[in-house]
Structures are given as C-alpha cells and as structure tokens.
C-alpha positions in Angstrom: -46.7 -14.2 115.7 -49.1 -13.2 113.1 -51.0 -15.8 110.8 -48.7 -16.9 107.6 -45.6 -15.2 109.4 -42.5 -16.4 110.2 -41.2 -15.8 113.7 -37.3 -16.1 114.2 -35.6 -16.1 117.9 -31.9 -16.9 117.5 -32.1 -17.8 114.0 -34.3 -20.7 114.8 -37.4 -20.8 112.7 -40.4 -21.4 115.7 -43.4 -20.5 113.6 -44.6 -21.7 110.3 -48.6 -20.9 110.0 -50.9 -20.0 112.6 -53.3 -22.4 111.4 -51.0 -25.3 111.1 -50.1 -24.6 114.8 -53.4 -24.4 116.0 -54.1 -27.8 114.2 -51.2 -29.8 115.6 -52.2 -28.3 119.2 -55.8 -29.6 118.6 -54.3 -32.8 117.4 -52.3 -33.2 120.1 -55.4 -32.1 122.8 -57.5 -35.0 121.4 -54.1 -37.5 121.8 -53.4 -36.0 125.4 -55.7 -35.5 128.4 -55.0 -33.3 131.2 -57.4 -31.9 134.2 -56.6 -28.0 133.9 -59.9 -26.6 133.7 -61.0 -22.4 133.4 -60.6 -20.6 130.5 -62.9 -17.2 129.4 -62.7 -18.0 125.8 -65.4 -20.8 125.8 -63.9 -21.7 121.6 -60.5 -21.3 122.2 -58.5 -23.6 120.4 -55.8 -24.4 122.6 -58.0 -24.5 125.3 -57.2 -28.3 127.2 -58.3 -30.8 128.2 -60.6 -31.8 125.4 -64.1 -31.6 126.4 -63.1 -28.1 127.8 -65.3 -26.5 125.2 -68.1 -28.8 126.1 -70.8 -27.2 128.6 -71.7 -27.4 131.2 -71.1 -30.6 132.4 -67.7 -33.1 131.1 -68.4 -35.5 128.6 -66.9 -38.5 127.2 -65.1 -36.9 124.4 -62.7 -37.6 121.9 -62.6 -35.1 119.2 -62.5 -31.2 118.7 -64.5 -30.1 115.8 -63.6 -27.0 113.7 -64.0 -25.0 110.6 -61.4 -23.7 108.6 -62.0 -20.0 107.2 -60.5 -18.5 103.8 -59.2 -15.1 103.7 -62.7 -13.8 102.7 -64.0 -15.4 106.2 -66.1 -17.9 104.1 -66.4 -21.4 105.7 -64.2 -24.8 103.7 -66.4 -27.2 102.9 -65.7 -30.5 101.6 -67.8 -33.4 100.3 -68.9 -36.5 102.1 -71.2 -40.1 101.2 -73.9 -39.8 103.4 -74.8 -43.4 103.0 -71.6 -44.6 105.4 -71.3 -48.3 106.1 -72.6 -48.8 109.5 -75.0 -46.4 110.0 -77.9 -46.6 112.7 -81.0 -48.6 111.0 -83.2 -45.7 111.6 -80.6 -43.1 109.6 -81.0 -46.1 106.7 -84.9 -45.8 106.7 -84.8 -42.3 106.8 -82.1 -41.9 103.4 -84.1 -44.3 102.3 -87.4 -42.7 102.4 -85.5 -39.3 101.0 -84.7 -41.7 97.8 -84.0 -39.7 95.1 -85.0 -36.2 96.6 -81.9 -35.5 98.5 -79.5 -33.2 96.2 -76.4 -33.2 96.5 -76.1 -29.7 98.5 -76.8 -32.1 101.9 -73.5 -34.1 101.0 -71.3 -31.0 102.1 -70.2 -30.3 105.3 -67.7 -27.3 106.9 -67.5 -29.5 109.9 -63.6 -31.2 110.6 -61.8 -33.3 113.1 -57.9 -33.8 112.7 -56.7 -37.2 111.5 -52.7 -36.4 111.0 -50.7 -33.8 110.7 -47.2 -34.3 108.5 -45.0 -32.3 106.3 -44.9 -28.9 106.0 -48.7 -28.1 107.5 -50.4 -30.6 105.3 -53.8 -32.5 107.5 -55.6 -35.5 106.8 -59.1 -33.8 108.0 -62.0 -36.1 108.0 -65.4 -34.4 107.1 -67.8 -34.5 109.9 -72.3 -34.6 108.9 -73.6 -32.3 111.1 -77.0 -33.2 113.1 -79.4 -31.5 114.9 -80.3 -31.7 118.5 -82.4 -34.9 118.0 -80.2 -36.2 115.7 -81.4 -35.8 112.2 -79.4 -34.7 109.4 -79.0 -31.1 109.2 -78.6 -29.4 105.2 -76.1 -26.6 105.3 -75.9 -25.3 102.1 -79.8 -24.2 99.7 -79.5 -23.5 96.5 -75.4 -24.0 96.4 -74.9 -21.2 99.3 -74.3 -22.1 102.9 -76.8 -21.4 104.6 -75.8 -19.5 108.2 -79.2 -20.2 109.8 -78.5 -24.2 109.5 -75.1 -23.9 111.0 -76.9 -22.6 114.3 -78.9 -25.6 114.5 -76.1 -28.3 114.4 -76.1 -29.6 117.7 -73.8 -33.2 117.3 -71.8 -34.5 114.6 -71.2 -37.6 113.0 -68.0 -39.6 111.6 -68.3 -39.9 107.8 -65.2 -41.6 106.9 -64.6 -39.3 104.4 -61.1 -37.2 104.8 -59.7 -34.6 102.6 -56.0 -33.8 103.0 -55.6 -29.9 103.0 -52.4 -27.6 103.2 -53.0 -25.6 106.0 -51.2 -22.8 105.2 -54.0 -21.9 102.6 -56.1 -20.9 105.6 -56.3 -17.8 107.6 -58.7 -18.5 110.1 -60.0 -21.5 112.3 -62.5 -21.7 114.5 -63.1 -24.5 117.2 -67.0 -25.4 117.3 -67.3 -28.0 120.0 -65.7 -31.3 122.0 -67.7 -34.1 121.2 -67.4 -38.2 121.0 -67.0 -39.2 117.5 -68.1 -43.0 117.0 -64.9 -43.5 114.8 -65.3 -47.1 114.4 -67.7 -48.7 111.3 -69.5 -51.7 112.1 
C-alpha cells in the first residue's frame, strides 16, 4: 500500500491515503489505551499505547503531536492567536512585555494534534505553540522561512484552540514528533 494508492483485495476498497490512515490510527491511539510496549522506531506512528513515543519514563499523556509534510518534504504550517483565553499569568506578562514587537512569523506553527476525522480523509487538526524546554515560546519561522534550528529546540507544546480542517489526502508525508499532555480545557 503506497501513499495516495488504492489497494483492492476482493473488490473491496481497504486503502484510501496513507496519510488519512495514519491519522485515524493516531486518532484512535489517543481515544484507546493499551499496555503493549517495544517498538525500534522510537516516531512510529502507529506505535501504541500513547505515551509510547515519550522517553524514557511514561507520562500522563493525552495527545500525539505531528507534522504533516507536502510532496516537496516542506513542513504545513497553519496560523494560531497566541493570546488564548486562559493562559498562565506569567505567559500574559511576558506577550505583554513583547507589545508590539512580536511579528506575526511567531503566530505559525507546523505542530498538530487530531481533533476528528470524517468524510473522505478530511481532519479537524488543532494547531499546537511550540515551547522550549523551560517553557517559553519558541519562533519557528525568521524572516517568513522556517527556521530548522528552532524546530530542534521545541521541547513541549501547548493547546491553542485554534484548528484548521485539512484534506488529508493533499499530504504525502507525516511525521509523529512526540506523546505529550495537552491542557485542552480553557479556564
């Protein structure tokens, strides 16, 4: 079963899009927990239970973040509010003191957790902010560009609240990032 192919076995259609598979599998890993542990592929997608692809010790977790990849291999982005209701008092103070500085290259993020999957491969994807290992903000993208070096310094992610609703079958790659607890709920 290749990405984008169909896949008959008795004239029953089993395969639609690799990515749209791999999405309803993680949508179904964060949904479902199991205790089968061991895999060598530390990223893999499919890889259960969630917080499989958290290391070394298990965590509380509830999501599996990703990145969806183009056929060039260049990172989705999509755009977020940074200034969410119910943020911690120090992230206020610190948006605050950034005032009119912060451009809008910081309000884009490549980061994803699955919300729904329906229809033929279509995802509600909620945009994740990347942080660093302490916590702060980290910019992905100078001067309009991502910038690769920031991507190796997200450590944690944060819940947004903004989602995008993407066909998946736009996508050729994925790539599975982490198992993390997303604070979901906005105080």
């Amino acid at each position: 079963m290749g990405c984008g192919r169909d896949e008959e076995v008795s004239n029953v259609r089993v395969h639609d899009n690799c990515i749209c598979e791999v999405v309803r599998a993680i949508r179904r890993i964060q949904d479902i927990r199991d205790d089968l542990d061991c895999d060598d592929c530390r990223t893999d997608c499919f890889l259960t239970p969630l917080g499989s692809l958290v290391s070394p010790s298990r965590q509380r977790t509830n999501t599996r973040v990703f990145m969806l990849l183009n056929d060039e291999g260049d990172p989705f982005k999509a755009m977020f509010n940074s200034r969410r209701r119910g943020r911690r008092d120090n992230d206020r103070t610190a948006a605050a003191e950034q005032g009119k500085n912060r451009d809008c290259n910081s309000c884009f993020s490549v980061f994803f957790r699955v919300q729904n999957v329906f229809d033929n491969c279509c995802a509600t994807l909620q945009v994740l902010e990347p942080r660093d290992e302490n916590g702060r903000k980290v910019n992905l993208f100078k001067n309009g560009k991502l910038d690769f070096d920031a991507i190796c310094d997200v450590e944690r992610f944060e819940a947004t609240g903004a989602c995008i609703t993407v066909d998946l079958k736009c996508f050729c790659a994925i790539q599975c990032v982490k198992d993390v607890h997303i604070d979901c709920d906005e105080d």
